[in-house]
PyMOL Python script that loads the backbone (N, CA, C, O; Angstrom):
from pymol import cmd

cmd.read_pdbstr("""\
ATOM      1  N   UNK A   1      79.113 -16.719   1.408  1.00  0.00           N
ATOM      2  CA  UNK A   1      77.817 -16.912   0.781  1.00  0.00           C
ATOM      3  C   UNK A   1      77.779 -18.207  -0.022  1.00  0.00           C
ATOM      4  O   UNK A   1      76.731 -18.805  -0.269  1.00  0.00           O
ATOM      5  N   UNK A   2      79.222 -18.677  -0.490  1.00  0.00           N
ATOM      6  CA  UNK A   2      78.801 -19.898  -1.703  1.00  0.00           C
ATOM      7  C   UNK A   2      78.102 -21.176  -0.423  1.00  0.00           C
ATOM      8  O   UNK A   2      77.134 -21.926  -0.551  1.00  0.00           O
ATOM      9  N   UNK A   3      78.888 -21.031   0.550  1.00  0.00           N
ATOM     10  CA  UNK A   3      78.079 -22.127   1.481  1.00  0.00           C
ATOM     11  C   UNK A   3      76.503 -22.670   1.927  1.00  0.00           C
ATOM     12  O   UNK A   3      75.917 -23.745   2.053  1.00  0.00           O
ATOM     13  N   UNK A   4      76.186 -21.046   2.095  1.00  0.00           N
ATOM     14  CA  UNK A   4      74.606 -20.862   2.068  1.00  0.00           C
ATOM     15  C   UNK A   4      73.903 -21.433   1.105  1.00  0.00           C
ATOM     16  O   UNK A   4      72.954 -22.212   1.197  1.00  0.00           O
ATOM     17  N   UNK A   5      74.729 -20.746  -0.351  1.00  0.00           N
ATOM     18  CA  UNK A   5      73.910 -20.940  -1.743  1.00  0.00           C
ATOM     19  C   UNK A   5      73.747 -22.835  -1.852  1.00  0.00           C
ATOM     20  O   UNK A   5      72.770 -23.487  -2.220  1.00  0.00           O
ATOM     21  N   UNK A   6      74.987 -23.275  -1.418  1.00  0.00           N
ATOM     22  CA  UNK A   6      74.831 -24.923  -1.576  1.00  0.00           C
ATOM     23  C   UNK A   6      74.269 -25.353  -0.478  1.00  0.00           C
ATOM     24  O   UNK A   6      73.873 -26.518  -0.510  1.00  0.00           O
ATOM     25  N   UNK A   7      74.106 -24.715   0.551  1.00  0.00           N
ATOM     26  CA  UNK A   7      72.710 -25.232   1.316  1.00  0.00           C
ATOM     27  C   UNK A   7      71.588 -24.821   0.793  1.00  0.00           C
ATOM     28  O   UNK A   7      70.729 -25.602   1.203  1.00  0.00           O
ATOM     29  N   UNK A   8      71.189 -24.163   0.228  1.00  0.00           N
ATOM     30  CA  UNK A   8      69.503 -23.620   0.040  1.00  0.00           C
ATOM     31  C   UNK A   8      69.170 -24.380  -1.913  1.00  0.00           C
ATOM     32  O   UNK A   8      68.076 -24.368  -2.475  1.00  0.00           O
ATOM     33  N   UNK A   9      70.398 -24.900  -2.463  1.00  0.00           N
ATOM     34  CA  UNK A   9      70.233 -25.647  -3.068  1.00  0.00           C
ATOM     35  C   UNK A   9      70.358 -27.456  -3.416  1.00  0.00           C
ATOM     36  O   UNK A   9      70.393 -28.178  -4.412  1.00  0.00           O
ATOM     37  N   UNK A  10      70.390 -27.592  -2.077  1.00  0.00           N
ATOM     38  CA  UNK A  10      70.395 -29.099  -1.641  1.00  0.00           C
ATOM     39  C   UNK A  10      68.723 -29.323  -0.782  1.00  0.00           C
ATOM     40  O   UNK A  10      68.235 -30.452  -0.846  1.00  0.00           O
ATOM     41  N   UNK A  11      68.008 -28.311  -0.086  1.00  0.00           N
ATOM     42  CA  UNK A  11      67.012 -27.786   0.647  1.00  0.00           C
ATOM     43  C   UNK A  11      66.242 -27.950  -0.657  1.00  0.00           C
ATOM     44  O   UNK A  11      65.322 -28.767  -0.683  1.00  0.00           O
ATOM     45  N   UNK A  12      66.519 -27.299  -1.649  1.00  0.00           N
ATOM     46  CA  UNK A  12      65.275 -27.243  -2.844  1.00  0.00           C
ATOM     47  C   UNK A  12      65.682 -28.596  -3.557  1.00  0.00           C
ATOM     48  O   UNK A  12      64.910 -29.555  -3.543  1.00  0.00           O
ATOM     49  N   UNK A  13      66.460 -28.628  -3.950  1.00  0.00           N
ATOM     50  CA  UNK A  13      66.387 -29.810  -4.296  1.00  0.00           C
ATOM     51  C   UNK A  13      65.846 -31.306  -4.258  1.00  0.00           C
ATOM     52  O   UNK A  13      65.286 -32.069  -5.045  1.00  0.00           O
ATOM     53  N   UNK A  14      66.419 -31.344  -2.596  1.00  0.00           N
ATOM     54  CA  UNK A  14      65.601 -32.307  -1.800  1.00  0.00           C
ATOM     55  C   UNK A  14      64.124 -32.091  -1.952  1.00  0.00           C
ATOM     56  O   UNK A  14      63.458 -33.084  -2.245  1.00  0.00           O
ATOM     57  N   UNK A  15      63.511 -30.934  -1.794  1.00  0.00           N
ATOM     58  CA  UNK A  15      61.709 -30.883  -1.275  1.00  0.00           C
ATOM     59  C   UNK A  15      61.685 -31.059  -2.731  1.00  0.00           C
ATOM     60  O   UNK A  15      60.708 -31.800  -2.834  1.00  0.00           O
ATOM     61  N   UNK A  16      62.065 -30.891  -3.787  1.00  0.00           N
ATOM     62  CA  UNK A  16      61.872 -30.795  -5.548  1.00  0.00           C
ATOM     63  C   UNK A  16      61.705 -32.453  -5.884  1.00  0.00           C
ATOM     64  O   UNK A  16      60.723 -32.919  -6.464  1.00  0.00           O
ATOM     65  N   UNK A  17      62.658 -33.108  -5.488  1.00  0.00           N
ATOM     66  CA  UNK A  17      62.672 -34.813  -5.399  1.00  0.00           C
ATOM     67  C   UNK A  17      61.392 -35.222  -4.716  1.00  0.00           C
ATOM     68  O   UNK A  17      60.542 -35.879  -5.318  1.00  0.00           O
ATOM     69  N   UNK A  18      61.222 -34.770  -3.239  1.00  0.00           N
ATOM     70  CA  UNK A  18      60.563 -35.498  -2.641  1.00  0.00           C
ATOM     71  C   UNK A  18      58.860 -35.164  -3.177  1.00  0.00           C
ATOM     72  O   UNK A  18      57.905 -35.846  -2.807  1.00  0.00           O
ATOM     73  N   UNK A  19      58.775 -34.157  -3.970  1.00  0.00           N
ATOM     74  CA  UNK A  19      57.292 -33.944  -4.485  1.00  0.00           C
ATOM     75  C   UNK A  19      56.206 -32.997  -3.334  1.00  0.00           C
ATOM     76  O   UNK A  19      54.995 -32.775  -3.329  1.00  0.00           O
ATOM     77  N   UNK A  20      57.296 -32.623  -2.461  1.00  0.00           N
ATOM     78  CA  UNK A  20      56.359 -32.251  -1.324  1.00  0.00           C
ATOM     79  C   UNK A  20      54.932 -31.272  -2.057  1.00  0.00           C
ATOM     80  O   UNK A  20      54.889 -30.869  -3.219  1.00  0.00           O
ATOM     81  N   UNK A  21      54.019 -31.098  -1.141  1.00  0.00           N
ATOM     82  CA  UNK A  21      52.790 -30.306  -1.044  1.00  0.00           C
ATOM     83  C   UNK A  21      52.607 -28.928  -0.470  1.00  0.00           C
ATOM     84  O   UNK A  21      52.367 -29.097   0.726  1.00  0.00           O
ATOM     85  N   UNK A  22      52.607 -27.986  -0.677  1.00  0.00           N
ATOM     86  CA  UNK A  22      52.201 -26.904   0.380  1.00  0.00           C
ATOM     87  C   UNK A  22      53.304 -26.043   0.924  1.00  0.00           C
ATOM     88  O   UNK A  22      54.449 -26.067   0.472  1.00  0.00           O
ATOM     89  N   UNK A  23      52.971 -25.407   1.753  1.00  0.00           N
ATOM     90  CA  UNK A  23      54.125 -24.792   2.862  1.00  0.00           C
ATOM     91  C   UNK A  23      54.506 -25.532   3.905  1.00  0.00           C
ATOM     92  O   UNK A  23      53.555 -26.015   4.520  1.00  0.00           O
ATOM     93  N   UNK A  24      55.710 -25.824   4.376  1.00  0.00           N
ATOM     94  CA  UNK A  24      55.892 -26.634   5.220  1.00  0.00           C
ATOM     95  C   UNK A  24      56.802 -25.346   6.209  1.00  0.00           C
ATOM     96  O   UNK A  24      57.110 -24.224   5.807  1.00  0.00           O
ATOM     97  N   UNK A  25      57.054 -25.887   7.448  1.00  0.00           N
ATOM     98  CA  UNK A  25      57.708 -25.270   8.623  1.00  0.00           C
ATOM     99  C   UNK A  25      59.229 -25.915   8.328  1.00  0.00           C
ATOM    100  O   UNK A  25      59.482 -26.841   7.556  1.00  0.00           O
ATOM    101  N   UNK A  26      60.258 -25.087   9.245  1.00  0.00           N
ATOM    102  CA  UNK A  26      61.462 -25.763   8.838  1.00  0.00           C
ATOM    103  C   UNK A  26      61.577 -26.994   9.245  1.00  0.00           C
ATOM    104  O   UNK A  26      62.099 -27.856   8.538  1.00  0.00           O
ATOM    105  N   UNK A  27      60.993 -27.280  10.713  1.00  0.00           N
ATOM    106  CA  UNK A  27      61.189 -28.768  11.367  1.00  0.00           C
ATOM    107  C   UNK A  27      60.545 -30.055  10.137  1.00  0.00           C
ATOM    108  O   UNK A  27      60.962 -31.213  10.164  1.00  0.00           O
ATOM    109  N   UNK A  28      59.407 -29.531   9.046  1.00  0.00           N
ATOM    110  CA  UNK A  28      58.984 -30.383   8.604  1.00  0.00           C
ATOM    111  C   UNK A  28      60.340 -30.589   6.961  1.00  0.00           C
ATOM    112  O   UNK A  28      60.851 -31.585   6.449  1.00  0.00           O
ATOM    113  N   UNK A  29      60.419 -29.470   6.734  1.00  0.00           N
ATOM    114  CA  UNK A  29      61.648 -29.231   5.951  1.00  0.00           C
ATOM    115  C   UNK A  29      63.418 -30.537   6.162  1.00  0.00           C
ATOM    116  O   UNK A  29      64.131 -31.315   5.530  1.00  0.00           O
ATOM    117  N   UNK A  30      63.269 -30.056   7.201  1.00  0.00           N
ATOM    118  CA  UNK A  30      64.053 -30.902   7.791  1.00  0.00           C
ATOM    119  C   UNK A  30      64.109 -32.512   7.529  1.00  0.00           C
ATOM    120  O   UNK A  30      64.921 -33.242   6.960  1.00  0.00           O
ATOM    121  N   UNK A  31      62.887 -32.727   8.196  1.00  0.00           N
ATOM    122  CA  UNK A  31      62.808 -34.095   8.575  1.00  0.00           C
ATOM    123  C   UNK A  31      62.586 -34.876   7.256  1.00  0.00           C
ATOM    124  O   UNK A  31      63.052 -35.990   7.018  1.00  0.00           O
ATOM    125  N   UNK A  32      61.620 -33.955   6.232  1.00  0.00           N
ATOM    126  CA  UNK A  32      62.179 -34.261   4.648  1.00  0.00           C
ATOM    127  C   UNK A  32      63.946 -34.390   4.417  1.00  0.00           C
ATOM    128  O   UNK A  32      64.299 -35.343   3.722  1.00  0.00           O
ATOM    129  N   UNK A  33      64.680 -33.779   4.786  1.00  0.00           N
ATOM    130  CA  UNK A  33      65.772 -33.682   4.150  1.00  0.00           C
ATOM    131  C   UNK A  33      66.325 -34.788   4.988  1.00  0.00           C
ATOM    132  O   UNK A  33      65.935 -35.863   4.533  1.00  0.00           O
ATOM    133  N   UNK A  34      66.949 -34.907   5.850  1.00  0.00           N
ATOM    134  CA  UNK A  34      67.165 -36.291   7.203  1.00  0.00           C
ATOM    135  C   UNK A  34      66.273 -37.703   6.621  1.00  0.00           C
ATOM    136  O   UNK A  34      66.622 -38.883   6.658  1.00  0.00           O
ATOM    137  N   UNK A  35      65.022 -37.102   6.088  1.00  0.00           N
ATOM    138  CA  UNK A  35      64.383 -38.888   5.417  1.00  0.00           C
ATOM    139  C   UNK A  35      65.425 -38.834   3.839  1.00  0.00           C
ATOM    140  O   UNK A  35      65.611 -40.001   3.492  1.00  0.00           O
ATOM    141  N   UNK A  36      65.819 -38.263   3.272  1.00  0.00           N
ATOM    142  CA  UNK A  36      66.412 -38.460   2.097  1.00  0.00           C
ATOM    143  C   UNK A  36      67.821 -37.880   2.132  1.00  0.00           C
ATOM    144  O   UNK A  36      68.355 -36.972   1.495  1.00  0.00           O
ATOM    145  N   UNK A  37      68.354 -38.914   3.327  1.00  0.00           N
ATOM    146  CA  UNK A  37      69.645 -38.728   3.646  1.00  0.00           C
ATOM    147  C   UNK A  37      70.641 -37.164   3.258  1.00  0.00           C
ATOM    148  O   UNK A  37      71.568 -37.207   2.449  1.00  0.00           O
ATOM    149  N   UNK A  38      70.289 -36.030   3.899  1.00  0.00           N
ATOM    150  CA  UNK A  38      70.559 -34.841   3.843  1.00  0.00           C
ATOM    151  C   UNK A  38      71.126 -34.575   5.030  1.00  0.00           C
ATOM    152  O   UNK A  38      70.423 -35.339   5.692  1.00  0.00           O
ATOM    153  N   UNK A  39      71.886 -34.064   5.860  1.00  0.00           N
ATOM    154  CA  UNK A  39      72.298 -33.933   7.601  1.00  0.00           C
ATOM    155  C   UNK A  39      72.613 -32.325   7.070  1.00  0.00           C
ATOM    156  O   UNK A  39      73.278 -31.846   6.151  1.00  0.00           O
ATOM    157  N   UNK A  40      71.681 -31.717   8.270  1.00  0.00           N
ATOM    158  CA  UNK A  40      71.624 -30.368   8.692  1.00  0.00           C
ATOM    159  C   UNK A  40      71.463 -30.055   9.840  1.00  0.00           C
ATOM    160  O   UNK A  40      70.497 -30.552  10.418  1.00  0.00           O
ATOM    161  N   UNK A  41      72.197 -29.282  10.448  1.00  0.00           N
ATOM    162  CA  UNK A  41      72.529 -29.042  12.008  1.00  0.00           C
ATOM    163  C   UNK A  41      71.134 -29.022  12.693  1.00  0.00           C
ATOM    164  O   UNK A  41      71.017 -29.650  13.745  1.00  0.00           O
ATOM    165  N   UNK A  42      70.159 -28.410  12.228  1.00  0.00           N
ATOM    166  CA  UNK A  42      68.513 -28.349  13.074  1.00  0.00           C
ATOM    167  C   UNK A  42      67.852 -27.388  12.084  1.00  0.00           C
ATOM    168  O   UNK A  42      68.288 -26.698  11.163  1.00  0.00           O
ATOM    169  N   UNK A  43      66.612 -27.602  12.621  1.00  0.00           N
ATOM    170  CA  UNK A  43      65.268 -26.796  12.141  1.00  0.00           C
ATOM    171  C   UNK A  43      65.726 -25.433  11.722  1.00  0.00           C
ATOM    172  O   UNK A  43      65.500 -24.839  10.668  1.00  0.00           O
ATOM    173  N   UNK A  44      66.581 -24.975  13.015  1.00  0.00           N
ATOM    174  CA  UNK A  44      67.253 -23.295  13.009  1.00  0.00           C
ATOM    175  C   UNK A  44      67.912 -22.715  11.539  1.00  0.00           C
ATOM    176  O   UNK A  44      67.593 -21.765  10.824  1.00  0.00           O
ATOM    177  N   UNK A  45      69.039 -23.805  11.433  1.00  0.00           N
ATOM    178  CA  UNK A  45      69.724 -23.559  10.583  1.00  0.00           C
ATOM    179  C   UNK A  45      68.966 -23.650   9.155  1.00  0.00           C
ATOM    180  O   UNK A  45      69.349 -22.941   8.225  1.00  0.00           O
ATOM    181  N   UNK A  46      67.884 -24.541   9.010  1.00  0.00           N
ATOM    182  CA  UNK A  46      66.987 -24.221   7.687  1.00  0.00           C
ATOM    183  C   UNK A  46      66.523 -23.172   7.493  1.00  0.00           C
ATOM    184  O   UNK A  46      66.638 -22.395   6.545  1.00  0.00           O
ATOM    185  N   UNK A  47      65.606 -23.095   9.029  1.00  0.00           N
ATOM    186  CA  UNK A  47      65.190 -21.295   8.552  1.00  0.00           C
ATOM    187  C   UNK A  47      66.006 -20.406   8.623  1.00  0.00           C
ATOM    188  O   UNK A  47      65.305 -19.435   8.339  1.00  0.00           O
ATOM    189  N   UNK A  48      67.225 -19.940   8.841  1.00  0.00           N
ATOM    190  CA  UNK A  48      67.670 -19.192   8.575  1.00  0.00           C
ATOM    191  C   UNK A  48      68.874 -19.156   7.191  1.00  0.00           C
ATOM    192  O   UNK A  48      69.670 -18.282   6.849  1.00  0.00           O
ATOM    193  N   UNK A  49      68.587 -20.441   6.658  1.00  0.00           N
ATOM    194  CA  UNK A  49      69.373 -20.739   5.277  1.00  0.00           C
ATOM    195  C   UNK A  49      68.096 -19.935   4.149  1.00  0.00           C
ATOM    196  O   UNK A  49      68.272 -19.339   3.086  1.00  0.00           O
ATOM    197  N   UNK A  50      66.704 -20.255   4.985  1.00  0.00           N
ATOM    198  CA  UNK A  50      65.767 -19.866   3.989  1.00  0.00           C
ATOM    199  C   UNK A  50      65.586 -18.607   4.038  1.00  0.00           C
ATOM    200  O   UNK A  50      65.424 -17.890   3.051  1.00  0.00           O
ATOM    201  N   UNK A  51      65.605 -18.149   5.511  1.00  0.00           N
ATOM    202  CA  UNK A  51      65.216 -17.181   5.693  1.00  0.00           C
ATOM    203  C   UNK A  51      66.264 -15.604   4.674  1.00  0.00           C
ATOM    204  O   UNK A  51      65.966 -14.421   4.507  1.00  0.00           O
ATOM    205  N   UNK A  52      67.226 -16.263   4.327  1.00  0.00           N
ATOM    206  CA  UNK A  52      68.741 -15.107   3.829  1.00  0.00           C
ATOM    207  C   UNK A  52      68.105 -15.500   2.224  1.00  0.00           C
ATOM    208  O   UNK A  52      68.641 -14.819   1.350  1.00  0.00           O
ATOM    209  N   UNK A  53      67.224 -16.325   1.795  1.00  0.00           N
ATOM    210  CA  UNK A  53      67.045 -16.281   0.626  1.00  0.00           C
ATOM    211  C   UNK A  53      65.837 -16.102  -0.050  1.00  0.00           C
ATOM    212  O   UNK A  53      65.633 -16.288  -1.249  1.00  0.00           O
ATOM    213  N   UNK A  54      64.814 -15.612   1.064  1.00  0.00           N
ATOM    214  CA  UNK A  54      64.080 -14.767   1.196  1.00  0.00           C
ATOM    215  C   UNK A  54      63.571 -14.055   0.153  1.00  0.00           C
ATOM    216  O   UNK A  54      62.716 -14.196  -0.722  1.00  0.00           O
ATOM    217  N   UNK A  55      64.667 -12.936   0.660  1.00  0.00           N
ATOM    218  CA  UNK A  55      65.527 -11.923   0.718  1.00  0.00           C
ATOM    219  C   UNK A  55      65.353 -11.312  -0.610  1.00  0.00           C
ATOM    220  O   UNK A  55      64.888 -10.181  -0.746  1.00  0.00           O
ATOM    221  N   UNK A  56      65.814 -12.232  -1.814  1.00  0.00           N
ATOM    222  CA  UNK A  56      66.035 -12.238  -2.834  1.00  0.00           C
ATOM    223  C   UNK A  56      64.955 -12.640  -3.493  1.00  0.00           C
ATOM    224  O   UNK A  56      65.052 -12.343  -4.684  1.00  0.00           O
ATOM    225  N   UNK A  57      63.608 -13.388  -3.131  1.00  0.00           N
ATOM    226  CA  UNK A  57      62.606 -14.006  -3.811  1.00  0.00           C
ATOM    227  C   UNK A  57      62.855 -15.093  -4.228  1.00  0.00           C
ATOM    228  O   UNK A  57      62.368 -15.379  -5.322  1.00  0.00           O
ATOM    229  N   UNK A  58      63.742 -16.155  -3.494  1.00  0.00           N
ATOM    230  CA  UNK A  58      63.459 -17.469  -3.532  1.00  0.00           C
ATOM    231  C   UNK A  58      62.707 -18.157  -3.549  1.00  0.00           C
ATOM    232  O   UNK A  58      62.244 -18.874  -4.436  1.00  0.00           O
ATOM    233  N   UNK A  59      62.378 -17.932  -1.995  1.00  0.00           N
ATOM    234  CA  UNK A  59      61.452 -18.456  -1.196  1.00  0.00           C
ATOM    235  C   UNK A  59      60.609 -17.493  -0.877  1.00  0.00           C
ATOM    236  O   UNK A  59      60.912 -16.310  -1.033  1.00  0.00           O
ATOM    237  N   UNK A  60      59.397 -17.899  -0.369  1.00  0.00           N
ATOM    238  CA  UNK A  60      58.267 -17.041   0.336  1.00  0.00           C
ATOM    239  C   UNK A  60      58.056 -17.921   1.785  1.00  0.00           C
ATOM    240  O   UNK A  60      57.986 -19.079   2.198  1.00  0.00           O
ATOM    241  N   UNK A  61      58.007 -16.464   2.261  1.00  0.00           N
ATOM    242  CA  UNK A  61      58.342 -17.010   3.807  1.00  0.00           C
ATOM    243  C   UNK A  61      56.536 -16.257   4.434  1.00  0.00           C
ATOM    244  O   UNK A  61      56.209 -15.071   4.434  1.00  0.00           O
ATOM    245  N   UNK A  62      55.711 -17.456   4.887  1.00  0.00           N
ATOM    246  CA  UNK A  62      54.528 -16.918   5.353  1.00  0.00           C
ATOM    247  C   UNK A  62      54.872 -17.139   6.908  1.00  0.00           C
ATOM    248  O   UNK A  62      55.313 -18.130   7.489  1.00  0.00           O
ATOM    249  N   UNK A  63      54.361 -15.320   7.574  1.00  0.00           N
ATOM    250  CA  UNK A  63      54.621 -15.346   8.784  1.00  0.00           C
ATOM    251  C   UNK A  63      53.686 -15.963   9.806  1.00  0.00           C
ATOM    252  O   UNK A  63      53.267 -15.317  10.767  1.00  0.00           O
ATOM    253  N   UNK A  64      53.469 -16.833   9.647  1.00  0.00           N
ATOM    254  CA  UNK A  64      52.128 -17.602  10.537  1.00  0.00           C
ATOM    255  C   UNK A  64      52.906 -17.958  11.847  1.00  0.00           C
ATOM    256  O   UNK A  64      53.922 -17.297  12.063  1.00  0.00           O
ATOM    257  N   UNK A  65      52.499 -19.064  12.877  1.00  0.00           N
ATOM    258  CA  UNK A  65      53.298 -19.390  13.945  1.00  0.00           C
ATOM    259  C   UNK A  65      52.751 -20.984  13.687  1.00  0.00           C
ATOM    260  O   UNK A  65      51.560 -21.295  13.707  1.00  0.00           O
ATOM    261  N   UNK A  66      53.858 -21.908  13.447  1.00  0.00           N
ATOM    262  CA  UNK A  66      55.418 -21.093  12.931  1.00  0.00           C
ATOM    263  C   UNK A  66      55.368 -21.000  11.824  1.00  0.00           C
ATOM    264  O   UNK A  66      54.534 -21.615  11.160  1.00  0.00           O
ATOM    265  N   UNK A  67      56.138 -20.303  11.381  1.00  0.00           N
ATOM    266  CA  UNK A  67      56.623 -19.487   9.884  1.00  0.00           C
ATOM    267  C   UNK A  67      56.789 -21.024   9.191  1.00  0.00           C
ATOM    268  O   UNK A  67      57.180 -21.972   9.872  1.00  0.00           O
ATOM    269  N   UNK A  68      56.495 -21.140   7.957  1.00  0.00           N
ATOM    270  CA  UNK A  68      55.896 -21.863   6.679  1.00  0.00           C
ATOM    271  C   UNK A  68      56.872 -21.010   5.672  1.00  0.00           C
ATOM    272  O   UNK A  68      57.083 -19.799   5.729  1.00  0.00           O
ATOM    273  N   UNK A  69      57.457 -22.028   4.657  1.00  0.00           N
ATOM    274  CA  UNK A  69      58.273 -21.840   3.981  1.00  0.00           C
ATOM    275  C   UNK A  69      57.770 -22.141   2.125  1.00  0.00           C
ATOM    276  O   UNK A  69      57.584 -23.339   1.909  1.00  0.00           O
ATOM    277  N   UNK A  70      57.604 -21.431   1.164  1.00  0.00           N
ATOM    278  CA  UNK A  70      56.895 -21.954   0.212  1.00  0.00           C
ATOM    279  C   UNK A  70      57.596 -21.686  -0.937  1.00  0.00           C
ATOM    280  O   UNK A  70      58.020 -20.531  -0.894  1.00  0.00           O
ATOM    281  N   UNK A  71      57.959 -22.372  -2.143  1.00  0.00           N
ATOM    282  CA  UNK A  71      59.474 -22.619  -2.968  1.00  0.00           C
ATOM    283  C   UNK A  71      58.436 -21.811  -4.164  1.00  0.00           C
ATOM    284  O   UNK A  71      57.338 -22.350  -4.302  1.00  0.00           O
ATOM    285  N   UNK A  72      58.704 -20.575  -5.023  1.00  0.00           N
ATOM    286  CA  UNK A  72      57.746 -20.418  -6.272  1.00  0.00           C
ATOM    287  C   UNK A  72      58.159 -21.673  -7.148  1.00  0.00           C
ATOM    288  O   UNK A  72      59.246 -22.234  -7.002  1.00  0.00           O
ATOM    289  N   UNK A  73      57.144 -22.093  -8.126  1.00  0.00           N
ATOM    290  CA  UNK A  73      57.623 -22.834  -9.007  1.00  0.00           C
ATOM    291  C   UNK A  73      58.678 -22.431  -9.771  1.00  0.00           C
ATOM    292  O   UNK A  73      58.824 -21.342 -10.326  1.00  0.00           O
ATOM    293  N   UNK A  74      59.552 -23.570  -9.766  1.00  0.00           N
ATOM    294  CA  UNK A  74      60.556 -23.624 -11.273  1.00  0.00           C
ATOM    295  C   UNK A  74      60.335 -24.031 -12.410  1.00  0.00           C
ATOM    296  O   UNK A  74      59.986 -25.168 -12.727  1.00  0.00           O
ATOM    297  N   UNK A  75      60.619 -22.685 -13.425  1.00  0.00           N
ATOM    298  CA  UNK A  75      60.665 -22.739 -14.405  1.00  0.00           C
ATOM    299  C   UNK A  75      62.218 -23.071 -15.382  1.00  0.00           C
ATOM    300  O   UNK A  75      62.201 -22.630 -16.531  1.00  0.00           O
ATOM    301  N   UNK A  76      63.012 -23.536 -15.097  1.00  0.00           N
ATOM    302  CA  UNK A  76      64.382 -23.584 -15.679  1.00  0.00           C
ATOM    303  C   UNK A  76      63.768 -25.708 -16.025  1.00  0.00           C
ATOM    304  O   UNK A  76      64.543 -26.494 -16.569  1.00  0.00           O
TER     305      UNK A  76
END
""", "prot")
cmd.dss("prot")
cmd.show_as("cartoon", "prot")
cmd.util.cbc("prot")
cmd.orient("prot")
């Protein structure tokens, strides 16, 4: 699990830097993280980094086609 956790906090991080807008899909997730020098195996592996953190109320995962990924605000 610590592997996951430092992926899904390099994922927020990155979209947290980049200021993104909205819900994005993983491919768009991605291509944020790849523009701000991040390397992640594919689209797959985001959503399912997001998808395990879910889980927990990380993330909100809207089931549209395709599934849209949306970070609650941070408060820390």
């Amino acid at each position: 699990m610590r592997l996951r956790r430092s992926e899904f906090k390099r994922i927020r991080s990155v979209l947290e830097d980049a200021d993104t807008d909205g819900p994005l899909t993983a491919r768009e997730i991605l291509d944020v993280l790849e523009a701000h020098g991040e390397e992640f195996e594919s689209a797959h592996r985001v959503a399912t980094v997001l998808g395990r953190h879910a889980q927990a109320g990380d993330v909100e995962v809207i089931r549209d086609q395709p599934y849209r990924y949306r970070f609650p605000d941070a408060t820390n």
